[in-house]
N, C-alpha and C positions, 0 to 999 in steps of 0.2 A: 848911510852906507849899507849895501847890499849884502859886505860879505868878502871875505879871502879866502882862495881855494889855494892849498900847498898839496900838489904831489907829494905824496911819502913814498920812498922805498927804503930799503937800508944802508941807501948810501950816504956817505958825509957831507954831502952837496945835499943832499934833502934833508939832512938835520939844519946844517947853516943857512936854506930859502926859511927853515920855520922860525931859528931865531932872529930872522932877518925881519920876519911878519912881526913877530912878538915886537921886536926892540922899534923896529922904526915905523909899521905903521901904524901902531899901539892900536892894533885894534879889538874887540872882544868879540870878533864874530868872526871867529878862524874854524873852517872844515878843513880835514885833512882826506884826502882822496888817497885811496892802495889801488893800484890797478892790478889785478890777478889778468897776464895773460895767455892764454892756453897756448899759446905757438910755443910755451917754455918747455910746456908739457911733452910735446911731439917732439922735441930736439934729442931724447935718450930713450936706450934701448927698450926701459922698461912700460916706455907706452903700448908696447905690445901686449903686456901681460894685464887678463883681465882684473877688472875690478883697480886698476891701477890710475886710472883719471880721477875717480870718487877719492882714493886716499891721497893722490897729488894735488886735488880741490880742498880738501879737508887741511892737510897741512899747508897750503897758502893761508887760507882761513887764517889758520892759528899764526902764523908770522905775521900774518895784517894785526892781528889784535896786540902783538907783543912790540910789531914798530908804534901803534897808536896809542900802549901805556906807558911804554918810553920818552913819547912824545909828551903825554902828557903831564909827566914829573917836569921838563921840564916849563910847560907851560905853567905850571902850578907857581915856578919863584914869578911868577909875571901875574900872577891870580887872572889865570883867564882860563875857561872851560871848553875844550875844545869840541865840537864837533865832529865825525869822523864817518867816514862811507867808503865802501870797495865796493868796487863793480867788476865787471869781465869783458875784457876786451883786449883790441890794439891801444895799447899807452897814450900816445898824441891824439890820436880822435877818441876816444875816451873820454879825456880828460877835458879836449873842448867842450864834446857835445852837454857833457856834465854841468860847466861854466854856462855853456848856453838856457838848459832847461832849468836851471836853479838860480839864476840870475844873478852870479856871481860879479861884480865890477871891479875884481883884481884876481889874477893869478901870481904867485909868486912859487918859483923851481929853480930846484937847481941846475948847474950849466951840465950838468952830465949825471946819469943814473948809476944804478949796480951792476949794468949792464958791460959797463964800459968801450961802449961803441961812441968813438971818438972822432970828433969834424976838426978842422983847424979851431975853430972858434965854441961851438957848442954841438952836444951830444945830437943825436939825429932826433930821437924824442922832445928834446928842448926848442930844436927847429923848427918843428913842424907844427909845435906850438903858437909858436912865436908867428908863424904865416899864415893861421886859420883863427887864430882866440879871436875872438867880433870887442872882446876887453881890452886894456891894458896885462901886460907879463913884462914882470923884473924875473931877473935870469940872474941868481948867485952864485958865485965863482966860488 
């Protein structure tokens, strides 16, 4: 087995894809992917002000490291070590191209992010997933 890639962010859907990896596909080779992406950055006033991308980089930073020891307390009742990586990007191609060059043979996400941009059926992020990953993607509700 190559491997399980779980989207992290801080939402409750991406806690419940991780213990969905943990419980059911028992595997020990779980990476956890944060996607940092700047288009969050440019949404408020403050990107005008200089020096203000460096310390909006800096503090994702530090939220990627706090969802990935969280994360990993709970991998620990599972005794499994997780692996962990952030990149910068758009969220759905991201996370594929990731899958792709690391040769992931599972994704596992939840149905909706922190975003809370919502389809009938799943997030738009989760979508776009689901229509590009070259793997298999379970989508946790």
């Amino acid at each position: 087995m190559a491997g399980v890639l779980v989207p992290i962010d801080s939402s409750e859907q991406s806690t419940d894809a991780l213990e969905y990896a943990l419980e059911e596909l028992q595997s020990d080779d779980i990476t956890l992917i944060h996607i940092i992406d700047p288009i969050e950055a440019g949404y408020t006033a403050q990107a005008t002000v200089p020096g203000y991308s460096e310390e909006w980089y800096e503090q994702a930073q530090a939220e990627a490291e706090t969802l990935f020891d969280s994360a990993q307390e709970l991998a620990d009742d599972y005794d499994v070590d997780l692996k962990t990586a952030t990149e910068v990007g758009r969220p759905s191609r991201t996370i594929v191209d990731y899958a792709e060059e690391n040769d992931f043979d599972h994704i596992v996400m939840g149905s909706h992010g922190r975003s809370g941009v919502s389809r009938i059926l799943l997030g738009s992020v989760a979508e776009a997933v689901v229509r590009r990953s070259p793997v298999p993607v379970t989508i946790v509700r």
